[in-house]
DRENTORKOL-3810 file (N, C-alpha, C; in nm, 4 decimals):
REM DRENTORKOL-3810
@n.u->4.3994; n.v->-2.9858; n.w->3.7001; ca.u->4.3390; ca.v->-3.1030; ca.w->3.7605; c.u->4.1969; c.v->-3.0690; c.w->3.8062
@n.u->4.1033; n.v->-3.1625; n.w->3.7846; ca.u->3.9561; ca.v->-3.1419; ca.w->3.8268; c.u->3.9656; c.v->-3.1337; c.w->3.9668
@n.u->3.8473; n.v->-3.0972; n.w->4.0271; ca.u->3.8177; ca.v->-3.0411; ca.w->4.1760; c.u->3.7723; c.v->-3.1993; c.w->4.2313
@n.u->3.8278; n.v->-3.2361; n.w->4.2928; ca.u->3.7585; ca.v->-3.3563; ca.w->4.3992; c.u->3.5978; c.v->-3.3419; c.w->4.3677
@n.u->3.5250; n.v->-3.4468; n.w->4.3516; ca.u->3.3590; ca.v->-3.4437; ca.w->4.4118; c.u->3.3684; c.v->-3.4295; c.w->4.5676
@n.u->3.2454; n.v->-3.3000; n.w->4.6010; ca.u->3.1818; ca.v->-3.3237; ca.w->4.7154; c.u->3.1548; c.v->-3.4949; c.w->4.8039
@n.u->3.1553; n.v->-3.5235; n.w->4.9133; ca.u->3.0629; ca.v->-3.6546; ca.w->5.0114; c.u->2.9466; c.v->-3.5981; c.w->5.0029
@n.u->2.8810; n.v->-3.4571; n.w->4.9940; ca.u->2.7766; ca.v->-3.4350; ca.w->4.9688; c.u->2.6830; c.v->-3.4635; c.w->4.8648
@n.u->2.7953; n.v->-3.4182; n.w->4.7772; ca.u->2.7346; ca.v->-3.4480; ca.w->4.6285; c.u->2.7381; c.v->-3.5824; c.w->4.5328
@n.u->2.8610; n.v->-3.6649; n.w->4.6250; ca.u->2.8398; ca.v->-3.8125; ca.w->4.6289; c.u->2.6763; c.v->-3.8908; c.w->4.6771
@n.u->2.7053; n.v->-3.8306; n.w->4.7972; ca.u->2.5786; ca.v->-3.9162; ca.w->4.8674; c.u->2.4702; c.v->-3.9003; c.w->4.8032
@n.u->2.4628; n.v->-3.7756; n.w->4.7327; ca.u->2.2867; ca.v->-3.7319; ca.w->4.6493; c.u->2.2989; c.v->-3.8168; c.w->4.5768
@n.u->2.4147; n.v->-3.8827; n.w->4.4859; ca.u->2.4202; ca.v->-3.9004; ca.w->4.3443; c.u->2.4106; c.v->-4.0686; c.w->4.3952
@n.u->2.4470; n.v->-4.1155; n.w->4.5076; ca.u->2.4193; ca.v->-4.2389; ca.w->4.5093; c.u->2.2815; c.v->-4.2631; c.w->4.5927
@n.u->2.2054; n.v->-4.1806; n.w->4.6199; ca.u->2.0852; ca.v->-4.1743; ca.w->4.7192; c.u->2.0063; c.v->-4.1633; c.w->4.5719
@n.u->2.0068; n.v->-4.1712; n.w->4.4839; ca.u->1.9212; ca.v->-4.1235; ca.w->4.3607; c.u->1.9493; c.v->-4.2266; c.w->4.2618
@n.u->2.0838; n.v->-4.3037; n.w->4.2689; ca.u->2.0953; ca.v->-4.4328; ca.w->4.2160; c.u->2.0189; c.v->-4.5180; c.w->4.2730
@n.u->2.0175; n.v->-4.5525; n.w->4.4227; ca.u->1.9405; ca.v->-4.6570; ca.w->4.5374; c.u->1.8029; c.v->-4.6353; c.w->4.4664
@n.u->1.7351; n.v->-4.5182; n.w->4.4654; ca.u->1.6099; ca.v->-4.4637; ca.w->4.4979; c.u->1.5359; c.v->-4.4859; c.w->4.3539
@n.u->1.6277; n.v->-4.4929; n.w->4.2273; ca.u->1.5932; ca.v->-4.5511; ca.w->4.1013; c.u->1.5587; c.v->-4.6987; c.w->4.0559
@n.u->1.6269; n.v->-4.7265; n.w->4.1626; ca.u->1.6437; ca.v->-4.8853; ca.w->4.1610; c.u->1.5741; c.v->-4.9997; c.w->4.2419
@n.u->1.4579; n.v->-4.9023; n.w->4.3320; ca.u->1.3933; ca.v->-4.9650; ca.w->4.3577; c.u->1.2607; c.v->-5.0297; c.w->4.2960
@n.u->1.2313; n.v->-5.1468; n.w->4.3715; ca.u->1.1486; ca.v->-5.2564; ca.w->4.3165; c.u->1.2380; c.v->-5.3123; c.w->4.1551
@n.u->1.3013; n.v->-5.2885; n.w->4.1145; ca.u->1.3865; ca.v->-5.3545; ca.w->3.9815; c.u->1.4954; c.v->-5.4470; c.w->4.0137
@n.u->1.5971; n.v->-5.3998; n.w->4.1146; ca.u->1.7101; ca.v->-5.5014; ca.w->4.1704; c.u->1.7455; c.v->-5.3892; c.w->4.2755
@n.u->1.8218; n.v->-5.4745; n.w->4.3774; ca.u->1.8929; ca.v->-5.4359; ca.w->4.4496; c.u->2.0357; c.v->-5.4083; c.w->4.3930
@n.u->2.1612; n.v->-5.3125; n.w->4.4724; ca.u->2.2713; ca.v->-5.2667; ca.w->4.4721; c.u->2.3683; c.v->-5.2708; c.w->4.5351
@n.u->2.4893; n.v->-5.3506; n.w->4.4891; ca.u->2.5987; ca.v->-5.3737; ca.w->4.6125; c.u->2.6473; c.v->-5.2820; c.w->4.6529
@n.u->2.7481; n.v->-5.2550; n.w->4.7485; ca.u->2.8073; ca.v->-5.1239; ca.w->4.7446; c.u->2.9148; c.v->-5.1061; c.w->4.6562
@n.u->2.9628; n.v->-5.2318; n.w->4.6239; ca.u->3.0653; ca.v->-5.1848; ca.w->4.4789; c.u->3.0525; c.v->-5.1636; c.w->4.3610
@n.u->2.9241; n.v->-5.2138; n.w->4.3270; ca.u->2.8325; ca.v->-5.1928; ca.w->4.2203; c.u->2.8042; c.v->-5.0451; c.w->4.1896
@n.u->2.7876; n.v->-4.9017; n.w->4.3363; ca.u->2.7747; ca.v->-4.8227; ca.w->4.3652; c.u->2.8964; c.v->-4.7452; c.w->4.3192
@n.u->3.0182; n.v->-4.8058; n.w->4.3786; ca.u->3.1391; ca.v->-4.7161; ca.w->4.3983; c.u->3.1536; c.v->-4.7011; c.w->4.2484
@n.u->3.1216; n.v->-4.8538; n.w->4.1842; ca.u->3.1962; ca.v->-4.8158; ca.w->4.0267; c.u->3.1388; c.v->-4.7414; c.w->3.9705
@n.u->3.0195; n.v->-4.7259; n.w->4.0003; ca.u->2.9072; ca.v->-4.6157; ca.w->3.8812; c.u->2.9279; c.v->-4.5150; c.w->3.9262
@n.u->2.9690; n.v->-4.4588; n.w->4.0359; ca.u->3.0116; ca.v->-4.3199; ca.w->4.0776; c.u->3.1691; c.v->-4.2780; c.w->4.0635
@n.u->3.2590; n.v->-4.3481; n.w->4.0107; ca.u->3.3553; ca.v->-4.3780; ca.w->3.9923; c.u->3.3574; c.v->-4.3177; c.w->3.8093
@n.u->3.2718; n.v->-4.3932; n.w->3.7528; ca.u->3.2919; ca.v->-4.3888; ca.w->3.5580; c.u->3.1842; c.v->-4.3082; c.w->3.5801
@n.u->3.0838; n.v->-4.2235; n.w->3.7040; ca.u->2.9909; ca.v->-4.1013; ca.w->3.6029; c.u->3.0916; c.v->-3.9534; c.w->3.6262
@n.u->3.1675; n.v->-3.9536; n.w->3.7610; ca.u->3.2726; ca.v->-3.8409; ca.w->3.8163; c.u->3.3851; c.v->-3.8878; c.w->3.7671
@n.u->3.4779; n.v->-3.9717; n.w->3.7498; ca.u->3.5276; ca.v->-3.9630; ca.w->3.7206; c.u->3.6726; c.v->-3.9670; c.w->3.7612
@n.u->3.7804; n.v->-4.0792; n.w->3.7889; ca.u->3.8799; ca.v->-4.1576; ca.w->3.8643; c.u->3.9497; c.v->-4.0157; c.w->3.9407
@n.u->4.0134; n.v->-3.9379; n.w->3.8516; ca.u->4.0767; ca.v->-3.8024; ca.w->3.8889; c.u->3.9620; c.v->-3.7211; c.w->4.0048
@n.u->3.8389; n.v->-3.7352; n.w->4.0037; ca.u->3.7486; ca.v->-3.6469; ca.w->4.0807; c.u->3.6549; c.v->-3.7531; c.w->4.2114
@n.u->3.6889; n.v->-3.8697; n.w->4.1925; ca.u->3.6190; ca.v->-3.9863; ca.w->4.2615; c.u->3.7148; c.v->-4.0899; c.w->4.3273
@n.u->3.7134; n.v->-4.0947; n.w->4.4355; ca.u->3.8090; ca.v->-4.2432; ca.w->4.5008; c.u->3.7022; c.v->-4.3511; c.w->4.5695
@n.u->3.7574; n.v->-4.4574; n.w->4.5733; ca.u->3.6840; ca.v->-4.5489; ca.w->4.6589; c.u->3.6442; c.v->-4.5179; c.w->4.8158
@n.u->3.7598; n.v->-4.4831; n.w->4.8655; ca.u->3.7400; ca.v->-4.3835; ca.w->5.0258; c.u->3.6059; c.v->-4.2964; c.w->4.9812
@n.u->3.6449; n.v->-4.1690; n.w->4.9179; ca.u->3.5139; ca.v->-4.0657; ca.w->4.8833; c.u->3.3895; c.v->-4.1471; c.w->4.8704
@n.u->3.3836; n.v->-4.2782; n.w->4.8286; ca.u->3.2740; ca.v->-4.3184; ca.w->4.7942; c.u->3.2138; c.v->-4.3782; c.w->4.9352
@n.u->3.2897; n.v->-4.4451; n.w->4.9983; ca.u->3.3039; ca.v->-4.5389; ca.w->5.1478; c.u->3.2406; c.v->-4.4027; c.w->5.2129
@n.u->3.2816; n.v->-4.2654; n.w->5.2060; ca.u->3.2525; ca.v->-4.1726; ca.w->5.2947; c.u->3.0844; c.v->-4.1546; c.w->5.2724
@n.u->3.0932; n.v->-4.1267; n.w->5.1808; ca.u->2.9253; ca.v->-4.1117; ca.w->5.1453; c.u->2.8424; c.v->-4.1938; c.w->5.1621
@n.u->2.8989; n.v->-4.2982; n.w->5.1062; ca.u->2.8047; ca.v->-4.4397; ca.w->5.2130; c.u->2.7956; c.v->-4.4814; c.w->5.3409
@n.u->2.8613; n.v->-4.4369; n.w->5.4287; ca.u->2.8592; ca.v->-4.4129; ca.w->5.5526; c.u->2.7700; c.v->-4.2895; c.w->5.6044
@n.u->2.7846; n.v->-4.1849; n.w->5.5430; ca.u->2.6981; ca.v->-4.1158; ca.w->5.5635; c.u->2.5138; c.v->-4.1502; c.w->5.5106
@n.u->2.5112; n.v->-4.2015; n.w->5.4507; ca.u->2.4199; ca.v->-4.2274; ca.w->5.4294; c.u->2.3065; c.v->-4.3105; c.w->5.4883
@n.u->2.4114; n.v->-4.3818; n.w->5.5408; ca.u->2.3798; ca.v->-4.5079; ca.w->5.5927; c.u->2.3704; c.v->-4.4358; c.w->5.8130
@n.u->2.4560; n.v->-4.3722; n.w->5.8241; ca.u->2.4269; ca.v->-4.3023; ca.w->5.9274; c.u->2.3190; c.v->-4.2002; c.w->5.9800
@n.u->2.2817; n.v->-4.1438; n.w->5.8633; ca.u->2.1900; ca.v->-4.0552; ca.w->5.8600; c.u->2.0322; c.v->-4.1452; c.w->5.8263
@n.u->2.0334; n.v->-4.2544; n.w->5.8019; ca.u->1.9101; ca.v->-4.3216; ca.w->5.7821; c.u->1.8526; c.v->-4.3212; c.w->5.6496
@n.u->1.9026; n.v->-4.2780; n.w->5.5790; ca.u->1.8376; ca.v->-4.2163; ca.w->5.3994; c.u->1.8699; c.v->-4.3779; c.w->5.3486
@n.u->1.9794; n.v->-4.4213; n.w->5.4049; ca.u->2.0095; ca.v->-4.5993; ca.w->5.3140; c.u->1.9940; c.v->-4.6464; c.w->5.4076
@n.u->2.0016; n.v->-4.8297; n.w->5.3912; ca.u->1.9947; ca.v->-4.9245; ca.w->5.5000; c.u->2.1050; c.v->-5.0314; c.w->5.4298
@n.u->2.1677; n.v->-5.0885; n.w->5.4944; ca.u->2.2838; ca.v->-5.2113; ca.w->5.4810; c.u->2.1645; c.v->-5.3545; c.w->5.4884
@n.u->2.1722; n.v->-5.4034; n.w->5.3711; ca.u->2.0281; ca.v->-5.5558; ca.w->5.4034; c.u->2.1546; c.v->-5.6130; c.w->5.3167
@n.u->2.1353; n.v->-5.7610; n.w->5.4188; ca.u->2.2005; ca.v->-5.8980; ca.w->5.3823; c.u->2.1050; c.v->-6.0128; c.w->5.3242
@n.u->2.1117; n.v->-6.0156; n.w->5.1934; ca.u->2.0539; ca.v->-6.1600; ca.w->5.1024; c.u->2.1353; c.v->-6.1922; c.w->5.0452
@n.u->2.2239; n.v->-6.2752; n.w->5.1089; ca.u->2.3570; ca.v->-6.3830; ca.w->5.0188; c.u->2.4079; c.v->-6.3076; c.w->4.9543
@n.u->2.4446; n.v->-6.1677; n.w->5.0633; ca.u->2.5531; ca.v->-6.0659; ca.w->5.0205; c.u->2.5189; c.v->-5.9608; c.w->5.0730
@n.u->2.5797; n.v->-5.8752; n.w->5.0867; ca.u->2.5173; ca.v->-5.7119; ca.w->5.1360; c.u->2.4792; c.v->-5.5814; c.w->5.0337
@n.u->2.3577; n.v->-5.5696; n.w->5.0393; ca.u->2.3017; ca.v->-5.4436; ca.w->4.9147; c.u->2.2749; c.v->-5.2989; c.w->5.0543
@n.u->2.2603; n.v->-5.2209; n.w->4.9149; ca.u->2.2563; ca.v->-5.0720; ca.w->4.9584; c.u->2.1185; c.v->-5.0449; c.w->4.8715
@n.u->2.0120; n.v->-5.0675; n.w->5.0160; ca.u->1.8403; ca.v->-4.9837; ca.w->4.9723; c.u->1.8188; c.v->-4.8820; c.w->5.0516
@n.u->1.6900; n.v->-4.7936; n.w->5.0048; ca.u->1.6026; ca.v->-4.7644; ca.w->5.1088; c.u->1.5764; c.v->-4.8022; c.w->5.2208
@n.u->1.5392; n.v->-4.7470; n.w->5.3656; ca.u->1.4541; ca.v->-4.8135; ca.w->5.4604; c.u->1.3274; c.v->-4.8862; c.w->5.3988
@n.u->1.2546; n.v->-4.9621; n.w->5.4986; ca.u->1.1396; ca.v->-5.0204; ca.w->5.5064; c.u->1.1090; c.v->-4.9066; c.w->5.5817
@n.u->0.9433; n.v->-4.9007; n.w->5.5113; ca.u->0.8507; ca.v->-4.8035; ca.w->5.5648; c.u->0.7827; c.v->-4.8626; c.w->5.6502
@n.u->0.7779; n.v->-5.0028; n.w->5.6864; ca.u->0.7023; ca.v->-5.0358; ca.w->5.7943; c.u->0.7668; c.v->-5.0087; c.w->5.9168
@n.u->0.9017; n.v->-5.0108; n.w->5.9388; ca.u->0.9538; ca.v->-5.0380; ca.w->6.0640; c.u->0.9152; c.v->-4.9785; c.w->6.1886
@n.u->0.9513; n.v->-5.0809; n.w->6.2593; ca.u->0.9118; ca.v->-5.0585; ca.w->6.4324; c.u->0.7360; c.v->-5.2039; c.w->6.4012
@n.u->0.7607; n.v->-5.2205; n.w->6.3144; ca.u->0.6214; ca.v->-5.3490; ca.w->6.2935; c.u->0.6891; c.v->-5.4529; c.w->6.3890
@n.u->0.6118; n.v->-5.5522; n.w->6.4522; ca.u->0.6550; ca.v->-5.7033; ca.w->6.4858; c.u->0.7020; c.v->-5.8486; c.w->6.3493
@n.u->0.6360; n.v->-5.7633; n.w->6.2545; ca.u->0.6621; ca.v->-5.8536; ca.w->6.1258; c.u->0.5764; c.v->-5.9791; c.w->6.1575
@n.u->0.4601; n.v->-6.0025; n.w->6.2500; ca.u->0.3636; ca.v->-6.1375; ca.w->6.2395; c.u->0.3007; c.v->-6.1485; c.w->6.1082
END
């Protein structure tokens, strides 16, 4: 049986999906799980493992959770801490 994927080596692999994909479209988070799912591989990848890494990610500040008539997984905004006038 294959070795589990790392949450480490999850989070790179979806921090590098986000980070490709910017300015082209945004990314749901299930949109996420499945592509990390069919590139590792069902036996080496679960939906939890994936939930873990996105949490981490999202904890650590590297992603941000943004709602437009649904919830995507980007980058921060480099402006923040602006008033947005």
């Amino acid at each position: 049986m294959a070795e589990p994927v790392t949450i480490d080596e999850l989070a790179d692999a979806i921090y590098q999906m986000v980070k490709e994909s910017v300015g082209s479209r945004r990314l749901r988070p299930t949109e996420l799980t499945k592509a990390m799912i069919e590139r590792f591989g069902p036996e080496r990848c679960s939906r939890d493992t994936c939930k873990e890494a996105l949490r981490k990610l999202i904890d650590s500040g590297q992603c941000v959770y943004t709602f437009y008539s649904g919830s995507f997984v980007e980058l921060p905004s480099q402006e923040q801490g602006g008033s947005g006038d």
